[in-house]
RODO-2510 file (C-alpha; in nm, 4 decimals, decimal comma):
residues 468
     n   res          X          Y          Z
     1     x     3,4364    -5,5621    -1,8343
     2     x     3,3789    -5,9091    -1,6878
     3     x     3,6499    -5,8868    -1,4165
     4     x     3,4147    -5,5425    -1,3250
     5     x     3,0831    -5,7115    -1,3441
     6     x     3,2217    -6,0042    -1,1104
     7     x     3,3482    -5,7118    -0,8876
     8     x     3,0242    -5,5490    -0,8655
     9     x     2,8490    -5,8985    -0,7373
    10     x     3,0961    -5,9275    -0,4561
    11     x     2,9389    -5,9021    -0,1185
    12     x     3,2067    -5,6807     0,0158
    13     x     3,1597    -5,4468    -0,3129
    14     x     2,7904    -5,4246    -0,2168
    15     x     2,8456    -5,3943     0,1026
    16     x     3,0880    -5,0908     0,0509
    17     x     2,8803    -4,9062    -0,1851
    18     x     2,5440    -4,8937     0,0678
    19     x     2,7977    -4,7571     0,3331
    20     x     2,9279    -4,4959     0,0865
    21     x     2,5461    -4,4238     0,0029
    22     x     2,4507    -4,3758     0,3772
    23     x     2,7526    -4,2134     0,4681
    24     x     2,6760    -3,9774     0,1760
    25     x     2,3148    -3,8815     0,2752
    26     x     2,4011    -3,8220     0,6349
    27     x     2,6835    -3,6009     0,5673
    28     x     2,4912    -3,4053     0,3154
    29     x     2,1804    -3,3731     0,5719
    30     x     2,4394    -3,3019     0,8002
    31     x     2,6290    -3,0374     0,6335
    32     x     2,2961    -2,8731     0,4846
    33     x     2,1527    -2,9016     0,8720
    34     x     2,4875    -2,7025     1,0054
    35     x     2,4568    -2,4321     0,7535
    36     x     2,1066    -2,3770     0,7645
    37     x     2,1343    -2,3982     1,1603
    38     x     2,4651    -2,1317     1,1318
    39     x     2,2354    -1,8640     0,8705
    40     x     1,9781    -1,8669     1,1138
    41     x     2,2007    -1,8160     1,3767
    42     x     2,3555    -1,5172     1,1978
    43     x     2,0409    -1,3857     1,0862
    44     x     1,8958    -1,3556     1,4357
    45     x     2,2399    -1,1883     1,5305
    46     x     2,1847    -0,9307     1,2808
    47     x     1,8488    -0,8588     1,4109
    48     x     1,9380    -0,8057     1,7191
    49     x     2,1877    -0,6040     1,6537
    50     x     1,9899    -0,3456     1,4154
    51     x     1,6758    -0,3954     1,6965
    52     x     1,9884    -0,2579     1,9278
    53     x     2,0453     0,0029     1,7192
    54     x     1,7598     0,1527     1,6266
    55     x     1,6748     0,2008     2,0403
    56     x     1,9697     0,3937     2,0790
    57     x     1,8406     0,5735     1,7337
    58     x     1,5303     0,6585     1,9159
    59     x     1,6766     0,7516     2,2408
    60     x     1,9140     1,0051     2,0579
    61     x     1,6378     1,1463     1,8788
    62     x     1,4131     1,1706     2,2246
    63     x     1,6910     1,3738     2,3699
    64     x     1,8562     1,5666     2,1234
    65     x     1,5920     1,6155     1,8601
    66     x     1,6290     1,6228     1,4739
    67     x     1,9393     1,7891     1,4797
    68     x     2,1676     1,5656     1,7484
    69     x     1,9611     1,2537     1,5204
    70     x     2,1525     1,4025     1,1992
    71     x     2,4654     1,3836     1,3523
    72     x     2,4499     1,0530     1,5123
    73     x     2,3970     0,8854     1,2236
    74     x     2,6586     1,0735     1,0098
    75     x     2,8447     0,9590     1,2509
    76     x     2,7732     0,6274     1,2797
    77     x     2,7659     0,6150     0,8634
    78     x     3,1441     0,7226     0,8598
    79     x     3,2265     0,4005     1,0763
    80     x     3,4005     0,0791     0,9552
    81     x     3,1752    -0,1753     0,8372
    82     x     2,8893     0,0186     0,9206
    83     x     2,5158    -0,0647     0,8644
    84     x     2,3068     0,0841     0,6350
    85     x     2,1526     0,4168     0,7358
    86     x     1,8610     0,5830     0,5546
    87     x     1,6951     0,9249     0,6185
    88     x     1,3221     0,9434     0,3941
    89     x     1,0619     1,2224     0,3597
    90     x     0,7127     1,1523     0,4447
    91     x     0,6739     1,0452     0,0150
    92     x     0,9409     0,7875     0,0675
    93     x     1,2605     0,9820    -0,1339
    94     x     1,5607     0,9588     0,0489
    95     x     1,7229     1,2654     0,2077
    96     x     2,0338     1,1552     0,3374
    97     x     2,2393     0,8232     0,4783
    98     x     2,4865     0,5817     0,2995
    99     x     2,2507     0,4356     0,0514
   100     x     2,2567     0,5198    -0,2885
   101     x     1,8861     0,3167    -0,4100
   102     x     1,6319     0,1182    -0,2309
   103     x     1,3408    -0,1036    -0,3895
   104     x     1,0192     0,0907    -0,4527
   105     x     0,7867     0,1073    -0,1622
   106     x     1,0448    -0,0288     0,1089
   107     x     0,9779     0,2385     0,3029
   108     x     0,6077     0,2971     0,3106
   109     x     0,5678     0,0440     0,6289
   110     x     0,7054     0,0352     0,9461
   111     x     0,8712    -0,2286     1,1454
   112     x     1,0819    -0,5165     0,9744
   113     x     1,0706    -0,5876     0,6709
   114     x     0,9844    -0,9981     0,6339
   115     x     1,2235    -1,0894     0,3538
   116     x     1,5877    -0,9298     0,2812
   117     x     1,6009    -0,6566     0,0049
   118     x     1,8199    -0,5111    -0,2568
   119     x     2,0121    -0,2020    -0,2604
   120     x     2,2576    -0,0217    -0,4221
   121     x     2,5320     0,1710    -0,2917
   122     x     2,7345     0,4996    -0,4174
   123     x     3,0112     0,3065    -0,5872
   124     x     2,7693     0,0351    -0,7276
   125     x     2,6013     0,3206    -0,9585
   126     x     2,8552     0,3156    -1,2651
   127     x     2,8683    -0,1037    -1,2399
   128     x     2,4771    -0,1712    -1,2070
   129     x     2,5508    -0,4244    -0,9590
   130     x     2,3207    -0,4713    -0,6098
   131     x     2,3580    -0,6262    -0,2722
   132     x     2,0900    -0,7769    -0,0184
   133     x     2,0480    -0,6227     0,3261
   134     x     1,8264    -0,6831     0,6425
   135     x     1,6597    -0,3675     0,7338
   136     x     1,3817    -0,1924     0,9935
   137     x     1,1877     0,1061     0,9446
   138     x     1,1296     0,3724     1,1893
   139     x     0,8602     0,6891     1,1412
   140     x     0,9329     0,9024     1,3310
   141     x     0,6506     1,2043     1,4453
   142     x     0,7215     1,4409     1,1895
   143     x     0,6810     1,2431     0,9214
   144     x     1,0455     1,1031     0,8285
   145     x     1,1316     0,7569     0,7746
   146     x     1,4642     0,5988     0,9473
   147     x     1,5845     0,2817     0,7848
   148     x     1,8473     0,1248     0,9399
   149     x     1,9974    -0,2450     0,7798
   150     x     2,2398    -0,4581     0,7720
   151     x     2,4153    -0,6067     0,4185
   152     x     2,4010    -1,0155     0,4578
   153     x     2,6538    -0,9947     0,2146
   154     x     2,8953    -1,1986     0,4962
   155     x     2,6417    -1,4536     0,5644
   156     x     2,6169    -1,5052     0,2076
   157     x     2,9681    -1,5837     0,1495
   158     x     2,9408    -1,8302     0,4666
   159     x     2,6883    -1,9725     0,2742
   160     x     2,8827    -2,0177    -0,0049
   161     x     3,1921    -2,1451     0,1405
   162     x     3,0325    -2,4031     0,3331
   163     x     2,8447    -2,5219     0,0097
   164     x     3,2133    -2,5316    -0,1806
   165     x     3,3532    -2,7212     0,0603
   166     x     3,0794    -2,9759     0,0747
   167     x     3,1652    -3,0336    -0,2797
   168     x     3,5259    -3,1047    -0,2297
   169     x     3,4469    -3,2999     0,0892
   170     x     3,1929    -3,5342    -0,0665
   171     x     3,4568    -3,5242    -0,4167
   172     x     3,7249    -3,5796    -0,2185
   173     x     3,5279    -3,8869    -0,0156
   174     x     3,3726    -4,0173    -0,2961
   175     x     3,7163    -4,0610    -0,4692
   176     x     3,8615    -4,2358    -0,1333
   177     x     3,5540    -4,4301    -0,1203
   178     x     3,5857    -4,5718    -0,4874
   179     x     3,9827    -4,6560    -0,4266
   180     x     3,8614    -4,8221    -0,0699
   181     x     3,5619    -4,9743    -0,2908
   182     x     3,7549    -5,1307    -0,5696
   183     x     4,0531    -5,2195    -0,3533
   184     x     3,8201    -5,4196    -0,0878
   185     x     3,6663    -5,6061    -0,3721
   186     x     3,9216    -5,6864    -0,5890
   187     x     4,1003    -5,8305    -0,2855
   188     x     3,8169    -6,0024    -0,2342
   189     x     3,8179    -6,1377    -0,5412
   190     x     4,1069    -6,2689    -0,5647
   191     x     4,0893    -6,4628    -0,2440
   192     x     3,7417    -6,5980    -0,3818
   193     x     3,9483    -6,6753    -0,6971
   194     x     4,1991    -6,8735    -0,5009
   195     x     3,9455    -7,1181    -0,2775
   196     x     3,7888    -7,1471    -0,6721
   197     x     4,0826    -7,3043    -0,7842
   198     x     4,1673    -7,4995    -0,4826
   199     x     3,7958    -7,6523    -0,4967
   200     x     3,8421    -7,7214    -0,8352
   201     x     4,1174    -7,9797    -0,7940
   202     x     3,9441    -8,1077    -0,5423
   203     x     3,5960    -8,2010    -0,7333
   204     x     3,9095    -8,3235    -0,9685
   205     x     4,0083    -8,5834    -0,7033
   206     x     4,3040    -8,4425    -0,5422
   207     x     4,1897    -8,4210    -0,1509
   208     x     4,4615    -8,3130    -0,0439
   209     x     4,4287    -7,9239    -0,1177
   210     x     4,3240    -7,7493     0,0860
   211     x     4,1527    -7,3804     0,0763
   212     x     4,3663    -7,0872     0,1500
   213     x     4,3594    -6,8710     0,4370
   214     x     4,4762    -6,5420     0,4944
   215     x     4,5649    -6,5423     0,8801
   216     x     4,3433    -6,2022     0,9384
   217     x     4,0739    -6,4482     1,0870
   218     x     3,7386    -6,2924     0,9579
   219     x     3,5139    -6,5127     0,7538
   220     x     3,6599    -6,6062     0,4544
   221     x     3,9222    -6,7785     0,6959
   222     x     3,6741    -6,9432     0,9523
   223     x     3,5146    -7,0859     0,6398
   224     x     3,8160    -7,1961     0,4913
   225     x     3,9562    -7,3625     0,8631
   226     x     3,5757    -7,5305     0,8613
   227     x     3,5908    -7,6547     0,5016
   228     x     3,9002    -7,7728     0,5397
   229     x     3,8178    -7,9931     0,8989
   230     x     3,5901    -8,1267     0,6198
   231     x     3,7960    -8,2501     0,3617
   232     x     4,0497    -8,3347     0,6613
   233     x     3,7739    -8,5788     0,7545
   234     x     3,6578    -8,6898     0,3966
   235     x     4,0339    -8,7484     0,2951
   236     x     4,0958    -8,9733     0,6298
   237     x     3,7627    -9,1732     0,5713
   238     x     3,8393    -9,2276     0,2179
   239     x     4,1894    -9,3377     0,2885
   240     x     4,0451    -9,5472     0,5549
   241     x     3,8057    -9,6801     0,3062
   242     x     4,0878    -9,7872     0,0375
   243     x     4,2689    -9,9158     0,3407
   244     x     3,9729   -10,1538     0,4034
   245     x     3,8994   -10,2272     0,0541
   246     x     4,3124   -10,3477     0,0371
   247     x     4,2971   -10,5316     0,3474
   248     x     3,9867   -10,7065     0,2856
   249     x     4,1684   -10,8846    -0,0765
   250     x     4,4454   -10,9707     0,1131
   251     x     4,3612   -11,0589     0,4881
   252     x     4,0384   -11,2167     0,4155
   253     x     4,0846   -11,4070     0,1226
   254     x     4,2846   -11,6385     0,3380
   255     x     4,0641   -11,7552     0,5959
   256     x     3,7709   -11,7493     0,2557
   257     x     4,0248   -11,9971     0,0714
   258     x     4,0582   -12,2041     0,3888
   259     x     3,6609   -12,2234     0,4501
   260     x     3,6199   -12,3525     0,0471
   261     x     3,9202   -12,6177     0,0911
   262     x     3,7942   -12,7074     0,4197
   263     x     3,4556   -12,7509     0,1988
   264     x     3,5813   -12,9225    -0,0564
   265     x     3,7862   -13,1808     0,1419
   266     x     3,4417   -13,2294     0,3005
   267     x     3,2680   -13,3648     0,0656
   268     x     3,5162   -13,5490    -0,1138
   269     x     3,5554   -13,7549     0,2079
   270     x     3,9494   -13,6480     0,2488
   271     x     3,8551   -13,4732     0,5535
   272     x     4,0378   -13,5934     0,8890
   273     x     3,7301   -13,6432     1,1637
   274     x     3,4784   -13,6971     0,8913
   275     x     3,2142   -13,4775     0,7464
   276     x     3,1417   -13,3644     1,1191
   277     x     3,4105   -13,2257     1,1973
   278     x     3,4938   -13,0348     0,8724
   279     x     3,1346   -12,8898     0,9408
   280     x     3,2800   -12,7951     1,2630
   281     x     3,5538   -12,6097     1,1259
   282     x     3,3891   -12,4494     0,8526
   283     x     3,1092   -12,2901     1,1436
   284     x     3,4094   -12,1491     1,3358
   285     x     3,5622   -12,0037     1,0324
   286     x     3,2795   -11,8728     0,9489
   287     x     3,1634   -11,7407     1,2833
   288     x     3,5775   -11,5294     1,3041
   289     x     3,4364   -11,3980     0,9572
   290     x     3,1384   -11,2943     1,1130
   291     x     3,3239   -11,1396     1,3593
   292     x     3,5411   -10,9424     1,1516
   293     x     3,2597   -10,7795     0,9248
   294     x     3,0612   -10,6856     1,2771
   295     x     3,3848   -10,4971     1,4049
   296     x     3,4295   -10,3363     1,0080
   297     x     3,0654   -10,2564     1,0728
   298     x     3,1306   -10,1104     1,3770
   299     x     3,4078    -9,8758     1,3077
   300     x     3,2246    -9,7469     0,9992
   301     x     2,9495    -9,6674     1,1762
   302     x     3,1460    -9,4826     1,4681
   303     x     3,3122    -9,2745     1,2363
   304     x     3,0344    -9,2019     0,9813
   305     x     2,8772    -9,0253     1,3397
   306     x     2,5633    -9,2335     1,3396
   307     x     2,6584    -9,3076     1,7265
   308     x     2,6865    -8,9122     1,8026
   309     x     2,3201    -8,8522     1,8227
   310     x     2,3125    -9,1529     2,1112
   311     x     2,5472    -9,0126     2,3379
   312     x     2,4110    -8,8694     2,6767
   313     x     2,5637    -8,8175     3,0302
   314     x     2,7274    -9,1713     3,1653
   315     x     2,8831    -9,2893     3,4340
   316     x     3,2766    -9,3918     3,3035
   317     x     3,3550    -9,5215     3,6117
   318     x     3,0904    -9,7859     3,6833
   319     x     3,1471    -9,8738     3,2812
   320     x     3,5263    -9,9275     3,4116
   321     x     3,4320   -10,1310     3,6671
   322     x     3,1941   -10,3518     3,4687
   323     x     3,4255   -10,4377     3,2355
   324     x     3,7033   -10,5123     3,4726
   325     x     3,4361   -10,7294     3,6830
   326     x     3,3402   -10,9194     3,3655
   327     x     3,7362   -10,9634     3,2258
   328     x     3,8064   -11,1231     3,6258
   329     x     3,7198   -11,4500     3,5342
   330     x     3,9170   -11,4970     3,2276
   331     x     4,2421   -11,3081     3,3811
   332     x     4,2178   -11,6083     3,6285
   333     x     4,1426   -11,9035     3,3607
   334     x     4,5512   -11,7505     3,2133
   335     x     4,6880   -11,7179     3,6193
   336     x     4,6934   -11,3157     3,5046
   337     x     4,5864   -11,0762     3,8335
   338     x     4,3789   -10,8155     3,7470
   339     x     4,4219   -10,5112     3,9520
   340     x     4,1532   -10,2101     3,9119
   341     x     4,2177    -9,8748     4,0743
   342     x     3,8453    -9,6764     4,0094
   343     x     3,7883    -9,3266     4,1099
   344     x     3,4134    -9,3524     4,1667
   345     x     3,1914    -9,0628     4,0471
   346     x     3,3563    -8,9802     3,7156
   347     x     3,1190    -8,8875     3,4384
   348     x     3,1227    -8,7741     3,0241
   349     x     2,8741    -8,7244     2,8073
   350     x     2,9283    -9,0452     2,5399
   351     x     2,8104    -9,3825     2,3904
   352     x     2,7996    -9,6560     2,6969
   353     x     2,7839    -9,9400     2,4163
   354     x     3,0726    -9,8191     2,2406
   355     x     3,2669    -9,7211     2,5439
   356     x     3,2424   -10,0408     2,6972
   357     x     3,3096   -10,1940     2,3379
   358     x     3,6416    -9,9816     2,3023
   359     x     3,7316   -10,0952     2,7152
   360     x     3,6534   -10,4818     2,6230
   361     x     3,9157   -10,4699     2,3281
   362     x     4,1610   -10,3350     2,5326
   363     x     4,1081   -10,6212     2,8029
   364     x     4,1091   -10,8969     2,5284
   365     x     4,4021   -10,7792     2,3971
   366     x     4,5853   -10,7460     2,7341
   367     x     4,4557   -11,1253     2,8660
   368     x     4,5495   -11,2177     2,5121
   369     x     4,9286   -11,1141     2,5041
   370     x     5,0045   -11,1183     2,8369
   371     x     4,9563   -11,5045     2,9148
   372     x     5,2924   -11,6501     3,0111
   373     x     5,4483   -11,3098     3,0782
   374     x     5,7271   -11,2859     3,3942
   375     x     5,4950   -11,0162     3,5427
   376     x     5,1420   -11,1578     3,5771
   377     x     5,0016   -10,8182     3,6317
   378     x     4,7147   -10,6420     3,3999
   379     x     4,5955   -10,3031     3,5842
   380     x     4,3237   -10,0656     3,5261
   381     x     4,3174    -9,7231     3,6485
   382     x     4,0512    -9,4574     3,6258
   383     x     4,1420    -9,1364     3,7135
   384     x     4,1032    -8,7766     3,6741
   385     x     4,2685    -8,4311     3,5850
   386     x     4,1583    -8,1301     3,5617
   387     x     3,8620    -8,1581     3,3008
   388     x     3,9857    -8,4852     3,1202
   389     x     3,9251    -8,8203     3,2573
   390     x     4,2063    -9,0528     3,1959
   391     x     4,1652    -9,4445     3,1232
   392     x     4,4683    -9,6541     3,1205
   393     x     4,5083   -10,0526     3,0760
   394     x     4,8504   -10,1662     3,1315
   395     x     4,9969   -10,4958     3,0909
   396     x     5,3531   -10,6794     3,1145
   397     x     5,3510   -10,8811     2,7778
   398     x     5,6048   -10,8604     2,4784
   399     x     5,4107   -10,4897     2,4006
   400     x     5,4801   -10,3279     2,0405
   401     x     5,7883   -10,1751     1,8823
   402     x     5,7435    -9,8118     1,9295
   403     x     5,7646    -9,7227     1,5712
   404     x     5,4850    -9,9587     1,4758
   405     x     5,2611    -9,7620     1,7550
   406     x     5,0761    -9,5774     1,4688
   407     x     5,0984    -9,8926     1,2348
   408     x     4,8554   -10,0763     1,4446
   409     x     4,6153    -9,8519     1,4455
   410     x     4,5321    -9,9354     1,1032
   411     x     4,2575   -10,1790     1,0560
   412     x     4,3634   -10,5594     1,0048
   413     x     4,7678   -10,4597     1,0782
   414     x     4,8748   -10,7361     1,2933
   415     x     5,2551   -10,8115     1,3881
   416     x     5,4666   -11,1043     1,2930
   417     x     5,4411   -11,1947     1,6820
   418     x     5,1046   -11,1687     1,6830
   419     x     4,9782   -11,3785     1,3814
   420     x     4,9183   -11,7041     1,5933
   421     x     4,6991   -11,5555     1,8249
   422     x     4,3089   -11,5265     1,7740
   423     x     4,2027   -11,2245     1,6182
   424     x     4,1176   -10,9819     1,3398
   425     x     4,3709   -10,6390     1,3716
   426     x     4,0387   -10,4609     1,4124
   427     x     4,0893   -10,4341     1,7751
   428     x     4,2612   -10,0884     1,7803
   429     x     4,1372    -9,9475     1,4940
   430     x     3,7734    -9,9432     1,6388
   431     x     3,9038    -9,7699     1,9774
   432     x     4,0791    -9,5209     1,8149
   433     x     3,7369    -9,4736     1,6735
   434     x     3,5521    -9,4677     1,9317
   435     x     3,8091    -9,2195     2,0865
   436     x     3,7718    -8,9709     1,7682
   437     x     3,3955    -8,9725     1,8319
   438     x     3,4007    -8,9074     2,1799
   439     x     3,6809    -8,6231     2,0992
   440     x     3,9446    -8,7718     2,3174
   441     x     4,2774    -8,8900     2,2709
   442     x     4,4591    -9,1864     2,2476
   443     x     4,8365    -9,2852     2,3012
   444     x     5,0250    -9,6085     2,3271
   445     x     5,3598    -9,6443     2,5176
   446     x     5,5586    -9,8945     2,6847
   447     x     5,4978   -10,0460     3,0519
   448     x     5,8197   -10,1248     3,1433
   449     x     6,0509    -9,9775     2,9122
   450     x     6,3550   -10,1193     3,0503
   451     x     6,2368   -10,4348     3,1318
   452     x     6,4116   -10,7536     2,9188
   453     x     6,1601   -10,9991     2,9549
   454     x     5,8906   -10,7357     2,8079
   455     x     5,8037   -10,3786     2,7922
   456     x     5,4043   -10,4719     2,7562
   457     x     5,2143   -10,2451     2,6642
   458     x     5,0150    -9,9055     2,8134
   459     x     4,7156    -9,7878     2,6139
   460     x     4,6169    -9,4589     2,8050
   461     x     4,2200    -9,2772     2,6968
   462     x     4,1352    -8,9304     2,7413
   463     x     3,7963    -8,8188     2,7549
   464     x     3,6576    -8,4725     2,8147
   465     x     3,4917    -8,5206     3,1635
   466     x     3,2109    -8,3510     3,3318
   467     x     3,1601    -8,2499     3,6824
   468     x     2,8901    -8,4579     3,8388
***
């Protein structure tokens, strides 16, 4: 009985059962409508015909007299099928015709009579039973009464049948509907009972489930793809967040047990330069930690969305050639060339700061690792196709093993090769941010593949573009 009262709370149960009830009411107006339309339509047939028949009754009787009258109707009572013919004295008893009994007093007006009447015929009289006719009275000038009618017998069976088969109709439907009814919720049911479970392991911890999906597409499934996107994005931030929480014991305890030594020797007088220059070193180390927790700042708050609501229409390519304008000087100060090829005009709707941000890391990184490479060149391209706008920074430095491409995307991941270098492995990880939020793309690939002295390194952005 539970299982059926959880049934009978299902939307789709609901649902099903006000169809069935509206369905039910217009059939039933709809089938009474028909035969009420149909019994009127036979009735006025009948009516006409007996109003047809009693003119020829009167023409016969107009041109033959009494006698030719008498014979017309014996004739017409010996037919198939044929109407009801009565011949009355002036006192009402009848003298002749095909009807055994009339009610009392049917005949004592003329014209039609307003409501259908019983009879009785010659073979009814041993079995007491009646039938119902339609009739009109004629008086004639000597006195007699013609009554001529017509049983509604047939109609009434119509009648009838149509009502029986209503019955069967709405049995029959009401049946199908119940099957249909229990069927739709109970499948129902069951998928609610699956995305139940699923969400239970999840409040249990596990975020990887997932809720199921059938593959029809209708709404259990488009709220199943959408809560899922969800916990897609949940389960990457909180892996992101363990990531940090790892990477901040081990990467930063370093340069934090460095700053205390560097301290410590300070004021013990050990220190190499004096107390001035351990200060010194102790405000730079501190100022790379700064650094570090404003780019941890800055990726969490790019991909907790807070940025989202500040995006508007800009201008990528002036942004592009900002950056590259404010990146010339230190290119030089390493003998790099920096080499920008801008298509002018090209504009998406997203975060300026954090673009430019995302661009500037990309240009560090390049002046960084390519000092000293064979190939001097760092180039910039801005270009379009179709409805994406593609940013690319190459350059001709050692570039990254291809299987650690997804590696360093992960904050503070840094390479053996790179570990001398100035920096905090946060570089990346905040334009792949950026990149999510804007809801590009990005991809990392060799310059030079085939090159010996180095591949460098390609980092190409896609961003949806708009047509200015």
């Amino acid at each position: 009985m539970s299982k059926l009262r959880v049934l009978f709370r299902t939307t789709a149960v609901r649902l099903s059962a006000l169809y069935l009830v509206l369905f039910s009411l217009c059939a039933v107006f709809l089938v009474f409508y028909v035969t009420g339309m149909s019994e009127r339509l036979l009735e006025q047939q009948t009516r006409d015909a007996i109003t047809a028949e009693v003119s020829q009754i009167e023409a016969v009787y107009e041109r033959a007299g009494m006698s030719g009258l008498l014979r017309s109707l014996e004739r017409r009572a010996r037919q198939p099928g044929a109407n009801l013919y009565v011949i009355a004295g002036p006192s009402g008893e009848i003298l002749a015709g095909n009807v055994a009994g009339l009610e009392p007093g049917l005949l004592d007006d003329e014209g039609w009579k307003s409501e259908p009447f019983r009879y009785r015929r010659f073979t009814d009289e041993s079995r007491g039973e009646s039938h119902v006719a339609l009739a009109q009275v004629l008086l004639l000038d000597n006195g007699l009464r013609i009554l001529v009618g017509h049983d509604l017998q047939e109609p009434e069976k119509f009648r009838m049948l149509v009502r029986q088969a209503l019955v069967v109709a709405l049995g029959v439907m009401g049946f199908g509907a119940l099957v249909i009814w229990f069927g739709i919720g109970r499948n129902a049911l069951k998928r609610i009972d699956r995305m139940s479970e699923a969400s239970t392991k999840i409040m249990a911890g596990d975020l990887s489930q997932r809720l199921p999906t059938s593959g029809s597409g209708d709404e259990f499934d488009r709220l199943s793809e959408s809560l899922n996107a969800m916990l897609g994005r949940i389960e990457k931030l909180n892996e992101g967040l363990r990531q940090v929480s790892d990477n901040i014991a081990h990467d930063l305890k370093t340069p934090l047990t460095r700053l205390r030594n560097k301290a410590e020797a300070a004021l013990s007088g050990k220190e190499d330069g004096g107390q001035s220059g351990a200060l010194e070193e102790i405000i730079a180390e501190s100022d790379q930690l700064i650094r570090t927790f404003n780019a941890l700042l800055m990726i969490s708050r790019v991909e907790a969305g807070s940025a989202v609501a500040e995006m508007s229409d800009v201008d990528l390519s002036q942004i592009v050639a900002d950056c590259v304008e404010l990146y010339e000087p230190a290119a030089e100060d390493k003998a790099l060339k920096l080499e920008a090829d801008i298509l002018p005009g090209v504009v998406i709707s997203g975060n300026r700061e954090l673009i430019g941000q995302a661009l500037g890391n990309l240009m560090d990184n390049a002046i960084k690792y390519a000092e000293g490479a064979a190939n001097p060149l760092i180039r910039v391209a801005m270009t379009k196709s179709g409805n994406e706008a593609v940013l690319t920074v190459a350059d001709h430095g050692p570039g990254i093993p291809e299987d650690m491409y997804r590696e360093v995307l992960k904050r503070f991941v840094r390479l053996d090769e790179s570990r001398s270098k100035p920096g905090t492995g946060l570089g990346l990880s905040l334009v792949e941010a950026v990149m999510e939020m804007h809801r590009g793309s990005l991809t990392l690939s060799a310059t030079d593949p085939d090159s010996k002295d180095g591949k460098g390194l390609t980092v190409r952005m896609v961003f949806p573009a708009r047509t200015t």
